[in-house]
C-alpha atoms as an extended CHARMM CRD file, in Angstrom:
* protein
*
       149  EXT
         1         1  UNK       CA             33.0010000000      -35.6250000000       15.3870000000  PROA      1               0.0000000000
         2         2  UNK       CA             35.2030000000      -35.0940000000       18.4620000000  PROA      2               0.0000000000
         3         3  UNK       CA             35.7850000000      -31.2280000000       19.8660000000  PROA      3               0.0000000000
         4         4  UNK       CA             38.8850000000      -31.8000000000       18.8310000000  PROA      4               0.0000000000
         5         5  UNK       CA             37.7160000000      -31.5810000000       15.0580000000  PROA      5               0.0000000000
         6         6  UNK       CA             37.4100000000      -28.4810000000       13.3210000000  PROA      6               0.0000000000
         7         7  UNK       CA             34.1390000000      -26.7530000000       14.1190000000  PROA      7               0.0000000000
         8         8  UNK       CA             31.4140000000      -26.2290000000       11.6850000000  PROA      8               0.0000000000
         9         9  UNK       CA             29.6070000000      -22.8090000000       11.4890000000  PROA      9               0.0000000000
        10        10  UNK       CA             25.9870000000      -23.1440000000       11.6020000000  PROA      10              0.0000000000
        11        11  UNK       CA             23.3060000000      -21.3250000000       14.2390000000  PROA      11              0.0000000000
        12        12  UNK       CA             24.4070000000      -22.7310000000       17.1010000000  PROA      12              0.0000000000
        13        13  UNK       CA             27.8690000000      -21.2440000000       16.8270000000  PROA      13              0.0000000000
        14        14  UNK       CA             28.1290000000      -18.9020000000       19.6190000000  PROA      14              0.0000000000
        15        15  UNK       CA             24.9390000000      -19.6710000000       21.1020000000  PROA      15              0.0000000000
        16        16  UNK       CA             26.9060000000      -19.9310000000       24.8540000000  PROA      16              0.0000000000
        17        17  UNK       CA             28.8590000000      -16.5980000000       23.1940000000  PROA      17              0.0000000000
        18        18  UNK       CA             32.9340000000      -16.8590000000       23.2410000000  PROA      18              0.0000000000
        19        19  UNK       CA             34.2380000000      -20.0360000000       24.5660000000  PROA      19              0.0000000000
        20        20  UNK       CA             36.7990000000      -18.0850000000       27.6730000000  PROA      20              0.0000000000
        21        21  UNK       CA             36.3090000000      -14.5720000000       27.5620000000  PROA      21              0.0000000000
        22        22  UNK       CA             38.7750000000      -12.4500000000       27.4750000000  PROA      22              0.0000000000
        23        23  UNK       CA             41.3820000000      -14.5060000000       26.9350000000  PROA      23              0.0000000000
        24        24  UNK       CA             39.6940000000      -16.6260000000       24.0630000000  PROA      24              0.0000000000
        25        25  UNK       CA             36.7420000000      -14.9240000000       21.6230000000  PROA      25              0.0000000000
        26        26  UNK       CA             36.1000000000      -18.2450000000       19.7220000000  PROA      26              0.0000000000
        27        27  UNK       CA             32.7290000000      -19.1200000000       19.2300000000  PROA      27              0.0000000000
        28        28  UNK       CA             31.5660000000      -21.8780000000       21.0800000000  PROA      28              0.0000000000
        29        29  UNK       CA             30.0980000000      -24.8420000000       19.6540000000  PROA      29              0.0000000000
        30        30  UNK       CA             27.6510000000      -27.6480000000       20.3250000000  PROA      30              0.0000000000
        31        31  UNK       CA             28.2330000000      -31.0890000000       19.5110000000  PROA      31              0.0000000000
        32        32  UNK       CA             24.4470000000      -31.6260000000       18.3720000000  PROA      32              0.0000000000
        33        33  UNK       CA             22.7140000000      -29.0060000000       16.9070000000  PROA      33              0.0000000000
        34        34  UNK       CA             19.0510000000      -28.8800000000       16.2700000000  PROA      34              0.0000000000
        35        35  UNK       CA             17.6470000000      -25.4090000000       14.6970000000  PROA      35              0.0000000000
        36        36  UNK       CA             14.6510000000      -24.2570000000       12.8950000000  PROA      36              0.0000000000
        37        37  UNK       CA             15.1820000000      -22.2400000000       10.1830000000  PROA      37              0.0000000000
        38        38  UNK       CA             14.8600000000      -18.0310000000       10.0240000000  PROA      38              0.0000000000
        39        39  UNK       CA             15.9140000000      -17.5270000000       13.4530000000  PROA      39              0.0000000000
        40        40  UNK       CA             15.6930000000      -14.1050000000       14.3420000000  PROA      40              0.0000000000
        41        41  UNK       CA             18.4610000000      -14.0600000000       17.7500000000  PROA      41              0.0000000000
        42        42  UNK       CA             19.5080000000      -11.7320000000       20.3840000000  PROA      42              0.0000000000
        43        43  UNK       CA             22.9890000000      -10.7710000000       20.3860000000  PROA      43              0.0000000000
        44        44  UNK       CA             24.7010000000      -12.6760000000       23.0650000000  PROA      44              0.0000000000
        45        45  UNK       CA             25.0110000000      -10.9250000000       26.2010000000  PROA      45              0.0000000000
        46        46  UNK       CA             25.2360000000      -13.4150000000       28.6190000000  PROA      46              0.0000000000
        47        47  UNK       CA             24.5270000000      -17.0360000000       29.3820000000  PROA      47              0.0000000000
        48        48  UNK       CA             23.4470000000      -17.6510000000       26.0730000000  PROA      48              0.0000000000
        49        49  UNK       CA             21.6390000000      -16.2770000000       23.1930000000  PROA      49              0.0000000000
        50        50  UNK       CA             18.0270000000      -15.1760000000       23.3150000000  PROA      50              0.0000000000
        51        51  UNK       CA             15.6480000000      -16.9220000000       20.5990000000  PROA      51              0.0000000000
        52        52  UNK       CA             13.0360000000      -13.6620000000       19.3950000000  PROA      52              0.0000000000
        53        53  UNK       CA             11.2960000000      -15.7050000000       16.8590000000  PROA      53              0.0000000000
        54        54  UNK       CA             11.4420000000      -18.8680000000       14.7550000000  PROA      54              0.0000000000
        55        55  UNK       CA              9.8190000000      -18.8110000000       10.9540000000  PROA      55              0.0000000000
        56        56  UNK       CA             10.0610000000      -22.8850000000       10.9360000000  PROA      56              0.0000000000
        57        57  UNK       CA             10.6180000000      -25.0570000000       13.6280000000  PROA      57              0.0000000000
        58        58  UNK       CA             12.3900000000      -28.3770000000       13.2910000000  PROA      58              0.0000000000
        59        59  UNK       CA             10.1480000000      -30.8430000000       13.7680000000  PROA      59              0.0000000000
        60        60  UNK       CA              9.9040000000      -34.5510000000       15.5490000000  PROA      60              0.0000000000
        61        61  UNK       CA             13.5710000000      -35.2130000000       15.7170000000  PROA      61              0.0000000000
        62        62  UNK       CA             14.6700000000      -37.4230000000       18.3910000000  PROA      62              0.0000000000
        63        63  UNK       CA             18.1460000000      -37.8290000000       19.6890000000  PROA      63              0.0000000000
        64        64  UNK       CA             18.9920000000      -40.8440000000       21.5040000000  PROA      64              0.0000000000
        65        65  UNK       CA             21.7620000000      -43.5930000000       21.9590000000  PROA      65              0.0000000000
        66        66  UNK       CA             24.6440000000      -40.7430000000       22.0100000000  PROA      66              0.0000000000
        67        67  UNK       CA             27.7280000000      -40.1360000000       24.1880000000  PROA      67              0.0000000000
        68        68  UNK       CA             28.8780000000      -36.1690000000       23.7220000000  PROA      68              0.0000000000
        69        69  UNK       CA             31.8860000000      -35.1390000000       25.2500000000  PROA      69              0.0000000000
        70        70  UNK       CA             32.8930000000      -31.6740000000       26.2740000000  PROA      70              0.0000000000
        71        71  UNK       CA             31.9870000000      -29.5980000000       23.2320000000  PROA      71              0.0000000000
        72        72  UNK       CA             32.8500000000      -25.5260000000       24.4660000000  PROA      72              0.0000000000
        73        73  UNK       CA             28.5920000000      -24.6860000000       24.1220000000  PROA      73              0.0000000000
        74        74  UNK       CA             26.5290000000      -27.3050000000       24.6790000000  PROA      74              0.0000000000
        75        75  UNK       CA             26.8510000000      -31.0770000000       24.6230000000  PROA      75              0.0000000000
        76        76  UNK       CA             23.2410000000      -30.5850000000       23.0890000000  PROA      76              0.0000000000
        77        77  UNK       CA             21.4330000000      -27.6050000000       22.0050000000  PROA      77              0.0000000000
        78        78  UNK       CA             17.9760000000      -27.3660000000       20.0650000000  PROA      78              0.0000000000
        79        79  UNK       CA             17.0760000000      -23.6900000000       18.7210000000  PROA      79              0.0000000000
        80        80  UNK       CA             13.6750000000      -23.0690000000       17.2870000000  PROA      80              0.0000000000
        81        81  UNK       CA             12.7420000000      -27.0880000000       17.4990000000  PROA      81              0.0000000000
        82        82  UNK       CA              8.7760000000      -28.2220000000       18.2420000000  PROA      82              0.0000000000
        83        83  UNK       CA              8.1390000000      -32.0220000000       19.8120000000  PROA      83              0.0000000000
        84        84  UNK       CA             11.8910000000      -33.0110000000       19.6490000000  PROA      84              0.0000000000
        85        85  UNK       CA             12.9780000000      -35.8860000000       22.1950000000  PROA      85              0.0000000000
        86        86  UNK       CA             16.0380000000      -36.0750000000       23.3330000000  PROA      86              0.0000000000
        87        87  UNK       CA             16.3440000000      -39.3930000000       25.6270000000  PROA      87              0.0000000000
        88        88  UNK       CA             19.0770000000      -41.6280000000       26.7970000000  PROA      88              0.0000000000
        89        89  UNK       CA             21.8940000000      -40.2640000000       25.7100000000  PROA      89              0.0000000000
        90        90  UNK       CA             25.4040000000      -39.7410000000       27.8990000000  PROA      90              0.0000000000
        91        91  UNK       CA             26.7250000000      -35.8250000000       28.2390000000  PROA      91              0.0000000000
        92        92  UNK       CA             29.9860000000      -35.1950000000       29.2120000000  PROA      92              0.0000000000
        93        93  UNK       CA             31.7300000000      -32.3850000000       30.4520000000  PROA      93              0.0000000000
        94        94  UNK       CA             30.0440000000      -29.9380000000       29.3390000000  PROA      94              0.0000000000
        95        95  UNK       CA             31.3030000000      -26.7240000000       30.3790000000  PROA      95              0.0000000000
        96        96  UNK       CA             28.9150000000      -23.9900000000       29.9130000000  PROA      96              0.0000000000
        97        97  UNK       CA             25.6820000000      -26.3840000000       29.1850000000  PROA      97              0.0000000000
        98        98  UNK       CA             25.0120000000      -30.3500000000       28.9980000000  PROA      98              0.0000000000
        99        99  UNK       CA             22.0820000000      -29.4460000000       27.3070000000  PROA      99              0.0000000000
       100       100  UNK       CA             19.8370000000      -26.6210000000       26.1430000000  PROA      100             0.0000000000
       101       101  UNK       CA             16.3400000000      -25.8840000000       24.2150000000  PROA      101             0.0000000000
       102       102  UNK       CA             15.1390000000      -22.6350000000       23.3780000000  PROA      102             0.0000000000
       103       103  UNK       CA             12.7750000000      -21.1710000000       21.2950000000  PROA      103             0.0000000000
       104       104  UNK       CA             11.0420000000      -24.4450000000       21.0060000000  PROA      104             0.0000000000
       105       105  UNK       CA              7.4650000000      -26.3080000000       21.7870000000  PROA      105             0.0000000000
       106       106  UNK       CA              7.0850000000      -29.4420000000       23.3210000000  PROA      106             0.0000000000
       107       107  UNK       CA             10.8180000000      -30.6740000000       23.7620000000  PROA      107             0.0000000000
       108       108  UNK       CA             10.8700000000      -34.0080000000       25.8190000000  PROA      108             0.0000000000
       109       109  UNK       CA             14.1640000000      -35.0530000000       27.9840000000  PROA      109             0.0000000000
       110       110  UNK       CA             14.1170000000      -37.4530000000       29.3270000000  PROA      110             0.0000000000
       111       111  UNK       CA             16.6040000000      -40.6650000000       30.9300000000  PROA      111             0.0000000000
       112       112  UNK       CA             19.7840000000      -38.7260000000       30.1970000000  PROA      112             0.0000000000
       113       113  UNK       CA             23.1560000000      -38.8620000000       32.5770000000  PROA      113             0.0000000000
       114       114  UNK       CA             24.5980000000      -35.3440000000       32.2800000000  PROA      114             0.0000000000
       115       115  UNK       CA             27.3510000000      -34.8410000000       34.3490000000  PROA      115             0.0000000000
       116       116  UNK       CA             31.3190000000      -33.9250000000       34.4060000000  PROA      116             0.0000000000
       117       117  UNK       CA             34.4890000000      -35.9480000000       35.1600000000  PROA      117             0.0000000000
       118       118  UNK       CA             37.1800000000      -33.7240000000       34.7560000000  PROA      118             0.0000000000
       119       119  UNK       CA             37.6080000000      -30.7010000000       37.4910000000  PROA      119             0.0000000000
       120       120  UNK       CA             36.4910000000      -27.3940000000       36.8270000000  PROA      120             0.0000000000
       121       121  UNK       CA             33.4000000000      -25.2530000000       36.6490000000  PROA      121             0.0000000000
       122       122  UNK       CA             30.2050000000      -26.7180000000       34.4870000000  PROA      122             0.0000000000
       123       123  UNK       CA             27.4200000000      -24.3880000000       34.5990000000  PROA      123             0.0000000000
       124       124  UNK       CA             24.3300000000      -25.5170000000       33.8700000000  PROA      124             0.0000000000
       125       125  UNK       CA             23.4820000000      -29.4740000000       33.4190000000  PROA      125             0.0000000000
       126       126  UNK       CA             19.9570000000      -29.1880000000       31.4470000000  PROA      126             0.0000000000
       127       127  UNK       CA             18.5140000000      -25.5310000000       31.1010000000  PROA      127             0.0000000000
       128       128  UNK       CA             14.9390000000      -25.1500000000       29.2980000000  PROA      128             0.0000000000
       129       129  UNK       CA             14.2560000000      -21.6550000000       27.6990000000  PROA      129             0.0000000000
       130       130  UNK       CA             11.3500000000      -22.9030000000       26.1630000000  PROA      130             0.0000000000
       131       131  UNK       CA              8.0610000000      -20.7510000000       24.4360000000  PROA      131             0.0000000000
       132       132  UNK       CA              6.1470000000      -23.8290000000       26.0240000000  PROA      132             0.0000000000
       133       133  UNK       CA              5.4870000000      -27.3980000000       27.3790000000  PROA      133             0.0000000000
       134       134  UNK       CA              9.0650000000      -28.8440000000       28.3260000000  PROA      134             0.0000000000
       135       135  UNK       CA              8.9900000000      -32.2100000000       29.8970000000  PROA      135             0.0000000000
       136       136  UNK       CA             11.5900000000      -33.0470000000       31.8170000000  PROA      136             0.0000000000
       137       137  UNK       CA             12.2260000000      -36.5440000000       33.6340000000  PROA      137             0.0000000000
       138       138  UNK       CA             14.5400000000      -39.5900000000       35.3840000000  PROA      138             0.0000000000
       139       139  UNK       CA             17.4190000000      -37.4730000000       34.1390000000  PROA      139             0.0000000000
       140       140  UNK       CA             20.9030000000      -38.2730000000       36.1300000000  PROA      140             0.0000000000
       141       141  UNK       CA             22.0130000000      -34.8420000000       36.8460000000  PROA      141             0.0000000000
       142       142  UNK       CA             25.7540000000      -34.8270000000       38.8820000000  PROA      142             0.0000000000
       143       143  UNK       CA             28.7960000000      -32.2630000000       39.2120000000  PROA      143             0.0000000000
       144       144  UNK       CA             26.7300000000      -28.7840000000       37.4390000000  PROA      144             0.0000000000
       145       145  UNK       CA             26.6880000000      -25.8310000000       39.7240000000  PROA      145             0.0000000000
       146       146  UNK       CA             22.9610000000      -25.3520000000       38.8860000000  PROA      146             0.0000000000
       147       147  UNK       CA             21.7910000000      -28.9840000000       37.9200000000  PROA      147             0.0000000000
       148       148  UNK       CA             18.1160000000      -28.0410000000       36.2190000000  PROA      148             0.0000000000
       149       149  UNK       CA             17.2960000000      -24.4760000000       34.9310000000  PROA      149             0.0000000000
């Protein structure tokens, strides 16, 4: 799947809210998305979403080997995930977020290169809005206004 392709509506979709307000309300998108199931969200306000609760977490997935490419969300985002790994993978240009957790336990990240070739503003490179435990390490961080949140 390339951000070129149509998107596909699941719960990340308009996680990061619209992709250029005012001028464009689409939802944004994430090029890998890894959610629990009965989220109970925020409305977006700002940033992104806010994860209130999670009935059942995703569990153990690892992500790993990938190149992601400027997806309008989040290169990566895991919602409502416990112990998920997400390790050497390559994010590109991504705008709003290379990568994000929330609502999750235990994520690992860890030897990732998250960083943008193209000019423009990219917010945040790897944000953690975790319940507990993130680990985050030897991560190659470049070009984010705010490299590690």
């Amino acid at each position: 799947m390339t951000p070129q392709d149509p998107p596909v509506e699941n719960e990340c979709t308009g996680f990061a809210g619209p992709v250029n307000p005012p001028n464009d309300t689409t939802p944004s998108q994430a090029g890998i998305c890894v959610a629990g199931s009965g989220l109970d969200l925020s409305d977006f306000v700002a940033e992104h979403k806010r994860v209130n609760s999670v009935q059942t977490p995703v569990e153990g997935v690892t992500i790993s080997g990938f190149t992601i490419s400027g997806f309008s969300g989040f290169n990566i985002l895991v919602i409502g995930g416990e112990n998920v790994e997400v390790c050497s993978n390559k994010l590109l240009d991504g705008p709003k977020y290379g990568f994000l957790t929330a609502g999750s336990k235990n994520t690992k990240v860890s030897n990732n290169e998250v960083t943008s070739t193209l000019p423009g503003f990219y917010f945040i490179g790897i944000c953690m809005d975790n319940l507990s435990k993130v680990k985050v390490s030897k991560n190659k961080i470049s070009t984010y206004y705010i490299g590690l949140w």
